[in-house]
N, C-alpha and C positions, 0 to 999 in steps of 0.2 A: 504494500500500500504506500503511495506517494504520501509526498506532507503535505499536499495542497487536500489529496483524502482525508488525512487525521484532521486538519485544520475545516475540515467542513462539518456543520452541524446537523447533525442527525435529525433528519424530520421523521415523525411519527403519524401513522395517518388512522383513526381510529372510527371504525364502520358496525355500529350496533345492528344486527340484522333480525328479523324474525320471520321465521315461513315467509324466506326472498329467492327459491331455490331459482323463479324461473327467470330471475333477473339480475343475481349475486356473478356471476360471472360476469356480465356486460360491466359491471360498476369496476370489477378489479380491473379489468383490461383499460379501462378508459383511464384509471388513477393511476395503473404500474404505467401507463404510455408518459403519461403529464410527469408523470415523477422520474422516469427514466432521463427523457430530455432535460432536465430542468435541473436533478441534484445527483451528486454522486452517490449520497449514501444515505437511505429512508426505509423505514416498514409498513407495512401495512397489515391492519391488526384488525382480522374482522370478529367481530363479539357473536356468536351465535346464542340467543337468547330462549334457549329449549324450543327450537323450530323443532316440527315434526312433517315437515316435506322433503328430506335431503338436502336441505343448505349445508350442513355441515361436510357430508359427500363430493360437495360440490365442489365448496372452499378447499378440502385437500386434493384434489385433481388439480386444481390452480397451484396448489402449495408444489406439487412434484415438476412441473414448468418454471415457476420462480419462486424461490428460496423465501427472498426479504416476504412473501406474504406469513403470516402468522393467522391463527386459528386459536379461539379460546371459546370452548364449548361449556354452556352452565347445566345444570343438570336438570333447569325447569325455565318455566317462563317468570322472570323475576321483574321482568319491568324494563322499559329503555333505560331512568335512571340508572338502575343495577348495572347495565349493561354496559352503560357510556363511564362510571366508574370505575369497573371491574377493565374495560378497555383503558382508562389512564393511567390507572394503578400497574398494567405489565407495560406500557407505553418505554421505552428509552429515550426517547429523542430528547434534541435541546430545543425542538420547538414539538407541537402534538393539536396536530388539528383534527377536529369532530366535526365528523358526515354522515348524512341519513345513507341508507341504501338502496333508494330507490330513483337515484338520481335527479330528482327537483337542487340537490344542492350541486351547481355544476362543476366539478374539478378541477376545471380551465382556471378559476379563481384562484387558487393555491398555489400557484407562482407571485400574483400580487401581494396577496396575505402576505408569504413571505417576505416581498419587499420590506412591504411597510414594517414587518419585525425587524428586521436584519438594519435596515437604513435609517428608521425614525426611532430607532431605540423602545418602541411601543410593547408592551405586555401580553396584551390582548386586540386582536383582530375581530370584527365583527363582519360576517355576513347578513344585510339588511334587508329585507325582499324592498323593489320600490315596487310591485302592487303583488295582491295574492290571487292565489292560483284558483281557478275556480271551484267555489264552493256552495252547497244550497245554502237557502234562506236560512235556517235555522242555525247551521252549525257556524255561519255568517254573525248573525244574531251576537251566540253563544262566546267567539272567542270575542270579539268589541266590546262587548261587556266585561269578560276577563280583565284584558287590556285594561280597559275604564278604573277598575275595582281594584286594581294593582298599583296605579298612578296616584289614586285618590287617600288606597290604606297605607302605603307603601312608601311614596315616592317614589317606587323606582317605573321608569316608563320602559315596557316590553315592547312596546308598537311594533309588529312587524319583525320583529327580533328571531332567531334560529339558532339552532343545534349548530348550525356550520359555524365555527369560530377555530381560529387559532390560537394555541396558545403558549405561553414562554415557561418553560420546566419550573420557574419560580412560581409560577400561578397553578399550575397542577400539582406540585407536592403541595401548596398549603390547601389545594380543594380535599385532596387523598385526607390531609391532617384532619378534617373536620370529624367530628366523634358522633355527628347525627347517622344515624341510617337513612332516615327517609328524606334525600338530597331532588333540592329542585335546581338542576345544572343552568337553565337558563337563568334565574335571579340568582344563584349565588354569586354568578362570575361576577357580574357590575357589583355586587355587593363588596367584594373585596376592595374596591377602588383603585385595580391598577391602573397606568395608563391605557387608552382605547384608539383604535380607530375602527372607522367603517368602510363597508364596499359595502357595493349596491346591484342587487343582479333581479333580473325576474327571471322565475322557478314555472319550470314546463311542469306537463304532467306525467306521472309517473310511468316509466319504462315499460313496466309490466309491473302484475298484480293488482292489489286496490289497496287502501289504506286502513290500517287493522285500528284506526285510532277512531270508534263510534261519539256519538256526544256524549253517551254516560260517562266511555272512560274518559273523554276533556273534559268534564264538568268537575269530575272526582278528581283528575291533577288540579285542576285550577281552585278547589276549593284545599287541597292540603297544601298547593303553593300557597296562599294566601293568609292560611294559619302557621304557616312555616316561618314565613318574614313581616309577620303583626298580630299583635291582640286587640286590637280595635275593634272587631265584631263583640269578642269578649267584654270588652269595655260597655260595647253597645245594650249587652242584656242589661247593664246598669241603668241605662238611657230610658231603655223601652220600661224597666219598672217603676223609676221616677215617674215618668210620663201616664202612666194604666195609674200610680197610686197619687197624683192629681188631678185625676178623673174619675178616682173613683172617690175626693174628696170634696168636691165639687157636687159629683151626683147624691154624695151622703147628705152635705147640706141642705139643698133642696128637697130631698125627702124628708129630713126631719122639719125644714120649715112647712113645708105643709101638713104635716101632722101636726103641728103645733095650732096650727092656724083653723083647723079642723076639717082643710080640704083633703077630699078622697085622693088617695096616691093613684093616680094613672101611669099610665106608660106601658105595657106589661112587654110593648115591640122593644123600646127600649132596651128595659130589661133583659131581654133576651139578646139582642145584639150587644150588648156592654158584655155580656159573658162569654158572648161567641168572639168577642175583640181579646177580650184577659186571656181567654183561654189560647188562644193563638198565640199570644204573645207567648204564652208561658210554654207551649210547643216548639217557637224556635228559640227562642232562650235554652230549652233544653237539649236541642239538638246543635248549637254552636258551643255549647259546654261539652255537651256529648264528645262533638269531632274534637277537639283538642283534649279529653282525655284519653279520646283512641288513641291519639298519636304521641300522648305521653306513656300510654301505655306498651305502645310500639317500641319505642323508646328504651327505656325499662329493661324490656328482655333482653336488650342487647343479642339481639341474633345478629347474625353476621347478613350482610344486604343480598350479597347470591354465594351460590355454591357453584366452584367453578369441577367440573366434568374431563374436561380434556383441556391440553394445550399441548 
C-alpha cells in the first residue's frame, strides 16, 4: 500500500436493508461504482435487518465479487434505528455515511458530502430533499404535522431532513456512547451541535419493492421521537387539569348559586358533555403518561437494541 493509500481516509458506507432482496444488488453496484472512482479505500456495510426474502443470500454473492462489501445479519427485525446503529457501531471509516436501500437517497451525492467534510472542516453533512417524493393524502397529512410538533416541542426543525447524512468518526462514536436504547438517528445528530452543512437533491421512486414504513409505524416513531427529545406533552397533562379544574369551578358556582336562589338546576346536556370533556381529558392524560413510562420502562431492562446473527 502506497502513503498516499495510508494517508487517505477511510469512508464507510452504511445501508440498513429489510426484505430488499429484489433491489439490494442494484444499490451495491451503483455505490461500489461511485466509490470505486472517487476513493481508494471504503466499505460498505449493508445491515440486514431479519429480512426473510434472501437479502442476506444476496449481499454474500456480492461479498464473493468484492471484498470491501461487508454483511451484518440481526437475528430479527429490530427496527431501522437498531439497524442504522448496529451499522455505525462495526463502521471503520474516518468518515460513515447513512443510506436507505432503496435508492431514493442517490449515491452520486457522496463525492460532494465528502467534499464539504474533507475541505470545510464540517462534522456532519446533511442530505435535504428540496421536494418529497410522492405520497397520499394522509400519510402527506401525517409527516407535516410530525415536522410541525417537533419544531414547536422541540426546537429542533426536521423539515425534509433524511437518513442520508454523512458523518465525521467524532460524531459517530459519541452517537455509539449514548446509553438510550430507543435512538431517534434523525434528531439526535443536530442534537449534538456539531458543525453542518446541507445538499439538496430530489428522491425518485423506489427501485423496486414498496415501502415497509405504513402510517401506524410513522405515527409510533414520531410519537416516541417526540417523547424522546421533550416533556412538554407531559407538562401539558398539567395544563389540561388546571384548565377541566377551572371549569369545573366555574360550573360548581353556578350550580350552587342557583340552589341558593331557589332556581331549579337545568342543564342535564350540559352535564353530560362536561363529563364527556373531563373524561377525555383524563384519557389522554393517561395515555401520554402511559407512552413515557413505556419507554422508561424500555429503558430499565437495558436489553441490548439488536442481536447481531452473522457478520
Amino acid at each position: 500500500m502506497t502513503s498516499e493509500q495510508q494517508q487517505t481516509p477511510l469512508i464507510s458506507i452504511v445501508i440498513p436493508a429489510y426484505n430488499e432482496a429484489e433491489g439490494i444488488v442494484e444499490v451495491i453496484e451503483r455505490v461500489n461504482f461511485i466509490l470505486k472512482k472517487k476513493f481508494q479505500t471504503y466499505e460498505i456495510i449493508i445491515v440486514d435487518d431479519g429480512s426473510c426474502d434472501g437479502t442476506s443470500e444476496k449481499v454474500e454473492e456480492a461479498i464473493k465479487a468484492e471484498p470491501k462489501i461487508k454483511l451484518i445479519r440481526l437475528t430479527r427485525n429490530f427496527g431501522k434505528e437498531a439497524a442504522l446503529n448496529a451499522g455505525l457501531c462495526y463502521s471503520t471509516g474516518d468518515t460513515v455515511v447513512t443510506m436507505d436501500s432503496d435508492l431514493q437517497h442517490p449515491p452520486e451525492l457522496i463525492p460532494q458530502m465528502y467534499y464539504l467534510w474533507e475541505k470545510k472542516g464540517v462534522k456532519v453533512v446533511n442530505a435535504v430533499k428540496k421536494i418529497r417524493q410522492q405520497e397520499n393524502f394522509f400519510k402527506r397529512i401525517a409527516v407535516n404535522f410530525f415536522y410541525f410538533m417537533m419544531k414547536m416541542l422541540t426546537e429542533t426543525d426536521l423539515t425534509n431532513q433524511t437518513d442520508f447524512k454523512l458523518l465525521d468518526r467524532a460524531v459517530v462514536e459519541k452517537y455509539i456512547e449514548l446509553p438510550e436504547n430507543q435512538k431517534f438517528f434523525r434528531g439526535l445528530i443536530p442534537w449534538f451541535g456539531f458543525p453542518v452543512e446541507n445538499v439538496y437533491f430530489a428522491p425518485k421512486q423506489r427501485s423496486s419493492g414498496s415501502s415497509g414504513w405504513s402510517l401506524i409505524k410513522l405515527s409510533r416513531m414520531g410519537i416516541m421521537a417526540i417523547c424522546s427529545f421533550s416533556s412538554v406533552p407531559m407538562q401539558a397533562v398539567t395544563l389540561l387539569g388546571m384548565i377541566t379544574f377551572a371549569a369545573s369551578i366555574v360550573m360548581g358556582a353556578q350550580a350552587l348559586f342557583m340552589k341558593l336562589t331557589g332556581h331549579a338546576v337545568e342543564g342535564f346536556t350540559t352535564v353530560i358533555l362536561l363529563l364527556l370533556f373531563v373524561g377525555s381529558v383524563i384519557m389522554i392524560s393517561l395515555g401520554i403518561i402511559g407512552q413515557y413510562i413505556a419507554m422508561i420502562y424500555h429503558e430499565t431492562k437495558k436489553r441490548p437494541g439488536y442481536i447481531v446473527d452473522k457478520k
